[in-house]
C-alpha positions in Angstrom: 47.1 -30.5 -14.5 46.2 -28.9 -17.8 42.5 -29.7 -17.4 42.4 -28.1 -14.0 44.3 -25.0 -15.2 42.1 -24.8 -18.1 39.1 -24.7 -15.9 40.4 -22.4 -13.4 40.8 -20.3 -16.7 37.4 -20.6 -17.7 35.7 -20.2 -14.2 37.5 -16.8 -13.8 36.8 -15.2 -16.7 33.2 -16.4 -16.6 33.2 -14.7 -13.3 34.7 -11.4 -14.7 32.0 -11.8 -17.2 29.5 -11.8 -14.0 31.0 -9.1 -12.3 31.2 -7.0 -15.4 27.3 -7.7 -16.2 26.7 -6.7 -12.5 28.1 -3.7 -12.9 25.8 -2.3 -15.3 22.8 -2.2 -12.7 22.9 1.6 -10.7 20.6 3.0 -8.6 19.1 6.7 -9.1 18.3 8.9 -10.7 14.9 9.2 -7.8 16.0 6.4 -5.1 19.4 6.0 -4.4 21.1 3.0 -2.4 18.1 1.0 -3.7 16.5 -0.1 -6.7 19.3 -1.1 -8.8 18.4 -1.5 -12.9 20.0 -1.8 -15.8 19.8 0.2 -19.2 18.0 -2.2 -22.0 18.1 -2.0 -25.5 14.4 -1.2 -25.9 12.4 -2.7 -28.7 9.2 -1.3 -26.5 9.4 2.1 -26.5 7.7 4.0 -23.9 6.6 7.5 -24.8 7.7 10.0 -23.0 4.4 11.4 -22.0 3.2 7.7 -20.6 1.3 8.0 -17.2 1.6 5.0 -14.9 -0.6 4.2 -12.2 0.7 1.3 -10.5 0.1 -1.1 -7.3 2.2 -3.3 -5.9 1.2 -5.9 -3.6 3.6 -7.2 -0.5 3.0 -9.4 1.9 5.9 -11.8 2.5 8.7 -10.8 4.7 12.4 -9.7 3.9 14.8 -12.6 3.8 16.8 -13.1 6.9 15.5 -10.1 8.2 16.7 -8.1 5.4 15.1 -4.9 3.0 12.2 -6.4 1.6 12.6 -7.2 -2.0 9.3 -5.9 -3.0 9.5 -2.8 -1.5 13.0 -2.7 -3.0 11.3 -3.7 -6.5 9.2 -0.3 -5.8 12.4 1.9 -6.4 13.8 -0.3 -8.5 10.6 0.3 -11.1 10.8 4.1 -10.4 14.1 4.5 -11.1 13.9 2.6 -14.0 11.0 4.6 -15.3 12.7 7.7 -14.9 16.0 7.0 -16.2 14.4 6.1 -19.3 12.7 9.5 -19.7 8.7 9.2 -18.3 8.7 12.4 -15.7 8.4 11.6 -11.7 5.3 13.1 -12.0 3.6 11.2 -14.5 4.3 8.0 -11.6 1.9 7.2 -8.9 2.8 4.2 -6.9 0.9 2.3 -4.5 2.6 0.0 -2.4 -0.5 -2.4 -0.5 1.0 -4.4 2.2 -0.6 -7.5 4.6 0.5 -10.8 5.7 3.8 -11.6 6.8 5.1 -8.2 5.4 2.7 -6.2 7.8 5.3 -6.4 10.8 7.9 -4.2 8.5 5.2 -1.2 8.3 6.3 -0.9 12.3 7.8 2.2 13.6 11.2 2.7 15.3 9.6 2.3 18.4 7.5 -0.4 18.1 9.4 -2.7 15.8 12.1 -2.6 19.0 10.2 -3.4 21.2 9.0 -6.6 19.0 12.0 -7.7 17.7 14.9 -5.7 19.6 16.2 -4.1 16.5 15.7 -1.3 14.1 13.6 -2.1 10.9 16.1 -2.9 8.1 12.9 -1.3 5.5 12.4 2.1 7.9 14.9 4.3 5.4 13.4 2.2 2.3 10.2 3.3 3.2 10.2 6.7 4.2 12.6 7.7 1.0 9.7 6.0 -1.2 7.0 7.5 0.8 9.1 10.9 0.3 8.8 10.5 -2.8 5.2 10.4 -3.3 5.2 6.7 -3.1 1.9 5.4 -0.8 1.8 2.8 1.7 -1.3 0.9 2.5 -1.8 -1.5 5.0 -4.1 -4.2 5.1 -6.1 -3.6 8.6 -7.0 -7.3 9.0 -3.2 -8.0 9.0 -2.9 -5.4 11.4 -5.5 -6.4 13.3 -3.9 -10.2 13.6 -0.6 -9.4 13.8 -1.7 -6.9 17.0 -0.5 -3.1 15.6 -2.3 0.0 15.5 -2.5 2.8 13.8 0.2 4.4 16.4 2.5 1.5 16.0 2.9 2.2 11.6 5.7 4.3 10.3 4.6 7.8 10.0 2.6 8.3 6.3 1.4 4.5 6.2 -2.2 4.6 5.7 -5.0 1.7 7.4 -7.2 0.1 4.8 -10.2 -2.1 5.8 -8.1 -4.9 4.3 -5.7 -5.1 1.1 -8.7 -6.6 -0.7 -10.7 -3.3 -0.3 -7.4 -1.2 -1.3 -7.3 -3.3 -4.5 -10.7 -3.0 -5.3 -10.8 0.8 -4.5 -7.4 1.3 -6.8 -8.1 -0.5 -9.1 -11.3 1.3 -9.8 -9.0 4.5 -9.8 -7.3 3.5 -12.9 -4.2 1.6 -11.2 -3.0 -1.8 -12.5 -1.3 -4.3 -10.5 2.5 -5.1 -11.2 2.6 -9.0 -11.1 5.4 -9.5 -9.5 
């Protein structure tokens, strides 16, 4: 009886220890709802004056149909970059998108009519595209997964495919995020 009391003891307050950890992560101050981060004890300082140029590259879909964790790591690294000081303006994001991801780039009209639905990324995507964030998508996804121009959300740009948009940005100065 003690040992099970003493573990029950344990388990809870490493849980409180979880929850309290978890709590640390907000959204904001550009993206709210999304891109959750947490303040960091910095031993790389960023100046304040940094410019980032920045691509990020999505092609696998949301789990179980959910907001697509890459596009959700978007706002998470524009939030972060702005709560620690670098101006919105000194960000330009490029979000490049084939694959399995290309079906999320769908409209309100079209993704119903595919899956029956709304898109779960549609307010994701237009808040980060709001926000000067740009979508590309990779035309020879498009092309296989059967949508047109007309069936994209409003502001999402065709590209040959993603490997032209990567050449093409990164030969504009952008790096690639890795993750």
């Amino acid at each position: 009886m003690y040992i099970l009391a003493r573990a029950l003891i344990i388990g809870l307050f490493a849980f409180t220890s979880l929850q309290s950890s978890a709590a640390e992560f907000a959204d904001g101050p550009i993206i709210f709802g999304y891109g959750k981060h947490a303040a960091v004890k910095q031993d790389m300082k960023i100046a304040k004056d940094t410019k980032l140029k920045v691509v990020f590259d999505v092609a696998k879909t949301g789990k179980d149909g959910g907001v697509n964790r890459g596009f959700d790591s978007v706002a998470r690294f524009y939030n972060m970059h702005v709560a620690n000081g670098i101006p919105a303006q000194n960000i330009d994001l490029v979000v490049v998108v084939h694959g399995g991801a290309t079906n999320e780039m769908r409209n309100t009209k079209s993704y119903q009519a595919k899956y029956g639905k709304e898109n779960p990324n549609s307010e994701l995507i237009n808040t980060l595209l709001a926000n000067k964030v740009q979508f590309v998508q990779c035309g020879q996804s498009a092309a296989f997964h059967q949508m047109d121009n007309t069936d994209m959300i409003e502001g999402v740009n065709m590209a040959l495919s993603a490997m032209t948009a990567h050449a093409i940005l990164n030969a504009k100065g952008y790096s690639q995020n890795p993750f």
